[in-house]
C-alpha positions in Angstrom: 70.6 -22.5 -95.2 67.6 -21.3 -97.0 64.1 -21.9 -96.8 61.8 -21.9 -100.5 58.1 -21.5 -100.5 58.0 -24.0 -103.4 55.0 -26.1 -104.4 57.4 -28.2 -106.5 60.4 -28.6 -105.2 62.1 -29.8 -108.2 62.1 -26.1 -109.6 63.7 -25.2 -106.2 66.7 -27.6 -107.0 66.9 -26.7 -110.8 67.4 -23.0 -109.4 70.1 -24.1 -106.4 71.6 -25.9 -108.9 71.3 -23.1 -111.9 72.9 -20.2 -109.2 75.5 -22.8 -107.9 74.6 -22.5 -104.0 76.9 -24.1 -101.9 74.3 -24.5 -98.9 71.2 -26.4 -98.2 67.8 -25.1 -99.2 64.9 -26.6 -97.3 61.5 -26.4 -99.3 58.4 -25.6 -97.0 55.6 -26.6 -99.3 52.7 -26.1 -96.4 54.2 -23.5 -95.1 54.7 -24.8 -91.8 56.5 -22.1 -90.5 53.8 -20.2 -91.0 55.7 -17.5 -92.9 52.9 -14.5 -94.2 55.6 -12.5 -95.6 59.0 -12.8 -97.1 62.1 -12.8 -96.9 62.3 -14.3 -93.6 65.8 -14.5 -91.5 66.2 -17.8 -89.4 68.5 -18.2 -86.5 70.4 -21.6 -87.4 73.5 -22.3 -84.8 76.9 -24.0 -86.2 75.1 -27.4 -85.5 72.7 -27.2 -88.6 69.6 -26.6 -85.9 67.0 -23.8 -86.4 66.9 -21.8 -82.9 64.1 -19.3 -84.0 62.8 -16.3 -86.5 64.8 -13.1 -86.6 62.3 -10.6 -86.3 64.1 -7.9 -85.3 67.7 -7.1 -85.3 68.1 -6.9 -81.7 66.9 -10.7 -81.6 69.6 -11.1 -84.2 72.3 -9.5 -82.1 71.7 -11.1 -79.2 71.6 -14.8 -81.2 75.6 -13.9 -82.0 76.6 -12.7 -78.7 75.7 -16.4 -77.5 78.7 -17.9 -79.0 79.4 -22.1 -80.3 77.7 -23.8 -77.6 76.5 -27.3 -77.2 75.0 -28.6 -80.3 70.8 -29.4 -79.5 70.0 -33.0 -79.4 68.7 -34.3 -82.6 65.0 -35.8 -82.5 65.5 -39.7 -83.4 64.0 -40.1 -86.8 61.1 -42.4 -86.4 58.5 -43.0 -88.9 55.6 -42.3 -87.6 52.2 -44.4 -87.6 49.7 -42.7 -89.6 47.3 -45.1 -89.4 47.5 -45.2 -85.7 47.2 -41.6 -85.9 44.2 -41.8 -87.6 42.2 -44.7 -85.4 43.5 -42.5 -82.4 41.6 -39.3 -84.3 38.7 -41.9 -84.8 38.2 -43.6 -81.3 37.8 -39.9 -79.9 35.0 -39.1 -82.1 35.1 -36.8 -84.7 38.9 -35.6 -83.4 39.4 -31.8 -83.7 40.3 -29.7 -86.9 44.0 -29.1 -85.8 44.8 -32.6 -85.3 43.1 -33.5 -88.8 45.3 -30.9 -90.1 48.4 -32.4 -88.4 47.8 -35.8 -90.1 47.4 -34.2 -93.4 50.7 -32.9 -92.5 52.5 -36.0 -91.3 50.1 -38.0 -94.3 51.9 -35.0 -97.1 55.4 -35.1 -95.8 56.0 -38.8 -96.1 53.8 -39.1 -99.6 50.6 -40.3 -99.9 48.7 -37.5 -101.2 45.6 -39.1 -101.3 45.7 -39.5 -97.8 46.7 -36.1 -96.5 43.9 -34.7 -98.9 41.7 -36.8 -97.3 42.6 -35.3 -93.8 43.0 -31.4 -95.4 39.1 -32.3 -96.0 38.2 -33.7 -92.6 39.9 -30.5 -91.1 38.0 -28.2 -92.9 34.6 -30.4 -92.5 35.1 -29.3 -88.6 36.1 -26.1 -89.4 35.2 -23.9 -92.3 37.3 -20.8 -91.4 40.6 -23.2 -91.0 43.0 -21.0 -93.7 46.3 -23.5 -92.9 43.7 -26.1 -94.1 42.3 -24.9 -97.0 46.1 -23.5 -98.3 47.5 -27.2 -97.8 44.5 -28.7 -99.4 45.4 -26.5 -102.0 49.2 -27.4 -101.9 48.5 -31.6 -101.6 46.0 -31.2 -105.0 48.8 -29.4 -106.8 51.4 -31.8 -105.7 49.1 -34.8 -106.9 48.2 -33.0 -110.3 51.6 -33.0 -111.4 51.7 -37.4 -110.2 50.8 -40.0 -112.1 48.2 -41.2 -109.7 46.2 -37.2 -110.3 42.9 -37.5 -110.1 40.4 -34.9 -112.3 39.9 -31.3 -111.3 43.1 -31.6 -108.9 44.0 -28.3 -110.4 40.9 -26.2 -109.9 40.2 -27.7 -106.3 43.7 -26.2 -105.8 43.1 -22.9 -106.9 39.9 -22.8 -105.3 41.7 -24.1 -101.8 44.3 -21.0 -102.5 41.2 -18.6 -103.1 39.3 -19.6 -100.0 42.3 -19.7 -98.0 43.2 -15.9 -99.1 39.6 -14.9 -98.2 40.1 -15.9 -94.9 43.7 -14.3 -94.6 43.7 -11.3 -97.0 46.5 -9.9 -95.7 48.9 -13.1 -96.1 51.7 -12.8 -98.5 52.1 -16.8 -100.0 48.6 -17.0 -100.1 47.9 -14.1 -102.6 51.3 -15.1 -104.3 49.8 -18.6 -105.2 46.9 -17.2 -106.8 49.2 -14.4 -109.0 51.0 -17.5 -109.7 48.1 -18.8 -111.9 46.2 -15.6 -112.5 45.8 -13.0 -115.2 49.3 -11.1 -116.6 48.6 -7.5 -115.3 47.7 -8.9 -111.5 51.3 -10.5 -111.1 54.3 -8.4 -109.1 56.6 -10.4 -111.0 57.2 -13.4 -113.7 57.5 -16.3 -111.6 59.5 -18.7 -114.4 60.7 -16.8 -116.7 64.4 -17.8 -115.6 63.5 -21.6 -116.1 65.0 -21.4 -119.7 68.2 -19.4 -118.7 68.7 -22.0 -116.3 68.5 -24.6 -118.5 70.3 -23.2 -120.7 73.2 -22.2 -118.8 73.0 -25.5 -117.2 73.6 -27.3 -120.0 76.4 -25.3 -121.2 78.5 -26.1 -118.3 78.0 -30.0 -119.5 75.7 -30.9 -116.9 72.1 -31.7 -117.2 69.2 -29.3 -115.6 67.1 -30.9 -113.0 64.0 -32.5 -114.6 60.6 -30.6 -114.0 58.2 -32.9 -112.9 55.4 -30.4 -112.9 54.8 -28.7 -116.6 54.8 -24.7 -116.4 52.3 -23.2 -117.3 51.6 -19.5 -119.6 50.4 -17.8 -116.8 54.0 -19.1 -114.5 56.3 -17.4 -117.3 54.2 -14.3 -118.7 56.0 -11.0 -117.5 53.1 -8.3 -116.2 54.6 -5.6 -117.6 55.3 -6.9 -120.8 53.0 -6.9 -124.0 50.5 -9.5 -124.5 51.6 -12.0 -126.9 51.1 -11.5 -130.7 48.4 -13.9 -131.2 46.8 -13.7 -135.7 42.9 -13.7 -135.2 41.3 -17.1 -136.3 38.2 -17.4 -137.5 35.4 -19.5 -135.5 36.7 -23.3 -136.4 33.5 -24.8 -136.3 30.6 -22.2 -136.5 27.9 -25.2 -137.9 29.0 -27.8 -135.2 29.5 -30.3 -138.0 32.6 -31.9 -136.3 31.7 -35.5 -134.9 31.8 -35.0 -130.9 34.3 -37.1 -128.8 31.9 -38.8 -126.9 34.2 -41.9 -126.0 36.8 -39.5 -124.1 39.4 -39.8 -126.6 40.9 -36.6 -124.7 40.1 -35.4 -121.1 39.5 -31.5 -121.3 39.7 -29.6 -117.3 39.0 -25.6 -117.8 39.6 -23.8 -114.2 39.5 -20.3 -113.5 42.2 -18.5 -111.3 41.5 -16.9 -109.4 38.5 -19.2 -108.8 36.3 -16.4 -108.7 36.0 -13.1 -110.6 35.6 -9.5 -109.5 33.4 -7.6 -112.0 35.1 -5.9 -114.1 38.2 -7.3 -113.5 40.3 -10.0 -115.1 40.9 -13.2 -114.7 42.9 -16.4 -116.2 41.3 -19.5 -117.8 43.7 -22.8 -117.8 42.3 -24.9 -120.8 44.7 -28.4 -119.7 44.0 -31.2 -122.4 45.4 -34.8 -121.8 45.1 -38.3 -123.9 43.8 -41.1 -122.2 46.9 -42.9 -121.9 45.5 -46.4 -121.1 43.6 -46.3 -124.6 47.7 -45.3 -126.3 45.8 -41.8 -127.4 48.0 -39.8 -129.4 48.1 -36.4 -131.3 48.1 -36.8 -135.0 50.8 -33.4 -135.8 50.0 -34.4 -139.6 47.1 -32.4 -139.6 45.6 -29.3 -138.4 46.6 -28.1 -135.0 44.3 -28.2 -131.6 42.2 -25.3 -131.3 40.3 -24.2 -128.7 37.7 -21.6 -128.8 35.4 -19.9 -126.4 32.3 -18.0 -126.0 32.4 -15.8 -122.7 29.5 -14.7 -120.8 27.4 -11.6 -122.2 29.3 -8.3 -120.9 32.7 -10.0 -120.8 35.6 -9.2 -122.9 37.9 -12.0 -124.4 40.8 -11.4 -126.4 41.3 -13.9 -129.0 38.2 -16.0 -128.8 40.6 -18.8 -130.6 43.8 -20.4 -129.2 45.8 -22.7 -131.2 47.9 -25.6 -128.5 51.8 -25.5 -129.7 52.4 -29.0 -130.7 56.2 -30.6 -131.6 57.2 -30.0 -134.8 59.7 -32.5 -135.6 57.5 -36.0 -134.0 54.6 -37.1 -136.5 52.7 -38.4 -133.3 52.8 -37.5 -129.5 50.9 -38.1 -126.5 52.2 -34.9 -124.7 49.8 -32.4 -121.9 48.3 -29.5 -124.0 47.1 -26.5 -122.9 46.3 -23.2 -123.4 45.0 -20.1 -121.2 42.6 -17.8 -122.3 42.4 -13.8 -120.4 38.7 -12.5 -119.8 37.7 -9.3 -118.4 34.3 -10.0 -115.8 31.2 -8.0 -117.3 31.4 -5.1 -115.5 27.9 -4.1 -112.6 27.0 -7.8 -112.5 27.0 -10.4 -109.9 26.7 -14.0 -109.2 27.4 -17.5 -111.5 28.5 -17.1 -115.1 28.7 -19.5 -117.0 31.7 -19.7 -120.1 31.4 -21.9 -122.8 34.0 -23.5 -125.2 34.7 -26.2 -127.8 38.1 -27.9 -128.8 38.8 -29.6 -132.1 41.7 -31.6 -132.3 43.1 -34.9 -134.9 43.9 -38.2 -132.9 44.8 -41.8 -133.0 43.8 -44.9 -130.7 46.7 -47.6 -130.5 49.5 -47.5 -132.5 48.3 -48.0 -136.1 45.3 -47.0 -135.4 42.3 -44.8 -136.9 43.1 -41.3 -136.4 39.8 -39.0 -136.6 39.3 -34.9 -136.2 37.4 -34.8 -133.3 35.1 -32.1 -131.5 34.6 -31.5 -127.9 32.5 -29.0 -126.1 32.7 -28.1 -122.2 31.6 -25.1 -119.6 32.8 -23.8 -117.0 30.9 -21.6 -114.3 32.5 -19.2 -112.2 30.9 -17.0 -109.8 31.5 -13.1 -110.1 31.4 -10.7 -107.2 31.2 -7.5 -106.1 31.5 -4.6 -108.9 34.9 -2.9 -110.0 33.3 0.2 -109.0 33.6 -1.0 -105.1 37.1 -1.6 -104.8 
């Protein structure tokens, strides 16, 4: 048996099923094994049941020299009563910050997201320097971003539950590893996805069909650290006048997060640009026309290379109503300290309804992000 620390486990079965394992893999999204670094080596007996955590090879030795042995009883699988769980929490006031923490569990692991977020946020209400909290705040928004039922900003309230939670717990290995997962090329150990399309595509050629990924990857999940930054052609400013009409209806929802969620001076960092028709209005992408671009003005001091991104868009589909995004890498301003603010503007050709009047449309946003220390301390 193995254990994944996945945040979506449907990239954990594409891979068990891409390598062909022939035992189970368990996915521990929260980490409730409370691993800090990996690998990990856990004692299961013949029976399927985890005894304990190898953590030395004396503990390992003595496992074996035990022999078959009576399997363990197996806990009755009951449902449990959340909402029980939380009146109980209730009736004794405000309830403690681990037993919060343990109905955002129970709330996470049988699938109401908004609930266990709900309880993450109740934890860390009664105590700030909680780190499980904050990480499986971190993990629920995630899990709910990639859901039809996400709400706005789910992905930067995860990154900045992963930052927070890595303050507290510098030293822990998944918690640093979430943040490199979203953050700038030359700060990751490894490329996290790069094999996703070598899966697929060996997949496929065996005649079966990859496992669907229900969460989209991202630039920053597949970018190698030690290889060359993409060949991007400089584009000019798109709309230096501003004489593009502004999307003041909400055509398209724009969410720009930083990650980490805050910068070192001097150092880089990763902007996710995520841009996403309203769906109830049957927004769509007119690929007739010129492509989506976004552009963006950093702070004074800070170093962005290109200013201009243009969003890949399907070639062969006249109209689509896909996710686009696009991730921008900025260098802090070195010696400075406190909130900067970035600015940016995407212009982009849609349609309402199907039929329907297709317009080029501008849309401006911001995002602050607060810049600490100086590169020189570190």
């Amino acid at each position: 048996m193995g254990i994944v620390q996945e945040q979506h486990p449907a990239r954990a079965r594409l891979f068990h099923q891409w390598q062909q394992m022939e035992w189970p893999v368990v996915v521990d999204s929260l980490n409730l094994l409370g691993v800090t670094v990996v690998p990990i080596h856990l004692l299961v007996d013949r029976h399927g049941v985890v005894q304990a955590i190898a953590r030395d090879p004396d503990q390992l030795d003595a496992f074996l020299a035990q022999g078959v042995g009576s399997p363990s009883p197996a806990p009755e699988a009951v449902v449990p009563d959340r909402a029980a769980m939380g009146k109980l929490l209730l009736g004794a006031g405000k309830g403690s910050a681990r037993r919060w923490r343990d109905l955002g569990d129970a709330e996470f692991l049988w699938g109401d997201l908004d609930a266990s977020i709900e309880a993450y946020a109740r934890a860390i209400a009664l105590s700030e320097i909680d780190e499980k909290a904050h990480f499986r705040l971190g993990v629920a928004h995630l899990r709910r971003d990639a859901t039809e039922s996400r709400r706005e900003f789910d992905f930067r309230t995860a990154v900045q539950a992963f930052t927070t939670a890595l303050d507290l717990e510098p030293a822990n290995y998944i918690w640093r590893r979430r943040i490199q997962q979203y953050g700038p090329q030359l700060d990751k150990p490894y490329p996290f996805y790069d094999w996703v399309a070598t899966a697929n595509s060996e997949i496929t050629a065996r005649g079966a069909t990859p496992v669907p990924l229900v969460a989209r990857l991202t630039d920053a999940e597949r970018v190698h650290p030690k290889g060359a930054p993409p060949s991007i052609a400089l584009i000019p400013h798109p709309d230096p006048a501003g004489k593009l009409p502004r999307d003041k209806t909400r055509f398209v929802a724009i969410e720009a997060a930083f990650a980490p969620a805050s910068a070192r001076s001097g150092k880089p960092v990763r902007l996710h640009v995520v841009l996403r028709p309203d769906a109830k209005r049957e927004v769509h992408w007119n690929n007739e026309v010129a492509p989506l671009q976004v552009w963006i003005e950093p702070h004074p001091g800070w170093k962005a290379e290109p200013s201009t991104l243009v969003a890949a868009r399907p070639e062969s589909k006249v109209e689509s109503d896909e996710v686009r995004a696009v991730e921008f890498e900025l260098v802090a301003a070195a010696g400075v300290a406190g909130e900067q603010t970035v600015r940016g503007y995407a212009i982009y050709p849609v349609c309402e309804g199907e039929g329907g009047t297709c317009i080029f449309l501008r849309q401006d946003f911001t995002v602050i992000v607060q810049v600490e220390g100086s590169a020189s301390e570190e």
